[in-house]
C-alpha positions, 0 to 999 in steps of 0.5 A, spaced: 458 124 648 449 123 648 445 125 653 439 121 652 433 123 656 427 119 659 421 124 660 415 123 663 408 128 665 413 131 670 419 128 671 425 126 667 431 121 668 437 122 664 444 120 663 450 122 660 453 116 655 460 116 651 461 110 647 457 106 652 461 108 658 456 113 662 458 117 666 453 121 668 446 120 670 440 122 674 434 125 675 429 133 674 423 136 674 420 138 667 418 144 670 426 146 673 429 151 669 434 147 667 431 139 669 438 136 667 442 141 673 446 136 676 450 134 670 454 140 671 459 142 667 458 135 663 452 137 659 456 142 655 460 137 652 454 133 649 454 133 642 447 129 640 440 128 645 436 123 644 429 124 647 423 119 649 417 122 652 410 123 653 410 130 655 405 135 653 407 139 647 408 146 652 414 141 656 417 138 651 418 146 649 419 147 655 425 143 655 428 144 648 428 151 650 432 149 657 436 145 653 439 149 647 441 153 653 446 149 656 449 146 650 449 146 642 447 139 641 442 135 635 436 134 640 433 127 636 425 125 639 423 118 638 416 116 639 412 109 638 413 105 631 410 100 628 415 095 628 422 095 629 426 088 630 421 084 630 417 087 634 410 089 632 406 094 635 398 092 635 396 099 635 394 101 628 394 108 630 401 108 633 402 116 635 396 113 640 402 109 645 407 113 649 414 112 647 415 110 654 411 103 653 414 102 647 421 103 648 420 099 654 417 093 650 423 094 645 428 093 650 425 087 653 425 085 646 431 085 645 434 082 651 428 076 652 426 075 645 420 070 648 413 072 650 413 077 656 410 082 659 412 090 662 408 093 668 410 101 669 408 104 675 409 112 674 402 117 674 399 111 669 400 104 671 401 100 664 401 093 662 404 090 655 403 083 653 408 081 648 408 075 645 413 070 643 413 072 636 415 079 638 408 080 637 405 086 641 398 083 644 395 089 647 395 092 654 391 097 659 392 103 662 390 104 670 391 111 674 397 111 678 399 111 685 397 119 686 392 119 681 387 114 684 389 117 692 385 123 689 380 120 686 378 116 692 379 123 697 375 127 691 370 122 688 369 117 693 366 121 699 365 114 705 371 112 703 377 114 709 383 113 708 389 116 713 395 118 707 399 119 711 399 112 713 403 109 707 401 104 704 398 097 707 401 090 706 394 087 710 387 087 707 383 092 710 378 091 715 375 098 716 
């Protein structure tokens, strides 16, 4: 069985996988004792984890440790490359992209293989441009949801807004 764990600045996505049929899956906190808990008995039959994150260092660590707790499996991170398949990356630095915009691009690649593009929305909001060459043409990073209502309360001091209102589908009128 693998477990294979999408990790991002604080929370993490993971599934339990067994020759293709999964049989677990759900989600955790990075800062959790054990973010993988509700696998249960499960996670001690896994015999090989594979990791995409961009976790700063102390919770990658943070999840090895927790992990090496619950079972005695190879633990393997996969980070952003140059190419693979036929997808080429456009950073020349690519320990520069997180794994997480990467990874989604290599798998709307392999899916698609046409021209297209990755929007994700988590605490960043990332656009990718892939051509139909599988060439990667760049992108942006925009502060998510939470990051920019923080910034408006913190740094835009004539600017209200009620959060608890939620998120409007109108232009505003105030």
């Amino acid at each position: 069985m693998k477990l294979f764990i999408d990790a991002g600045n604080t929370r993490l996505k993971w599934c339990i996988d067994d020759q293709g049929r999964t049989l677990a899956s759900g989600t955790g906190l990075l800062e959790e004792e054990n973010p993988v808990s509700s696998a249960g008995e499960l996670i001690r039959q896994v015999r090989s984890v594979a990791i995409s994150t961009v976790a700063s260092e102390e919770r990658r660590a943070h999840l090895l440790d927790s992990l090496a707790k619950l079972c005695p499996a190879l633990v393997q991170f996969y980070w952003s490359e140059q190419a693979r398949n036929g997808l080429v990356n456009a950073y020349q630095d690519v320990s520069r992209m997180g794994a997480d915009r990467w990874h989604a691009m290599y798998g709307a690649w392999l899916d698609h293989k046409q021209g297209f593009v990755v929007v994700d929305a988590g605490s960043a909001v990332t656009v990718d441009y892939v051509d139909s060459r599988g060439r990667h043409l760049g992108g942006y990073i925009l502060p998510g949801l939470q990051m920019m209502l923080r910034s408006l309360r913190t740094d835009a001091a004539r600017i209200w807004f009620d959060p608890d209102q939620g998120l409007a589908t109108d232009s505003g009128r105030s």
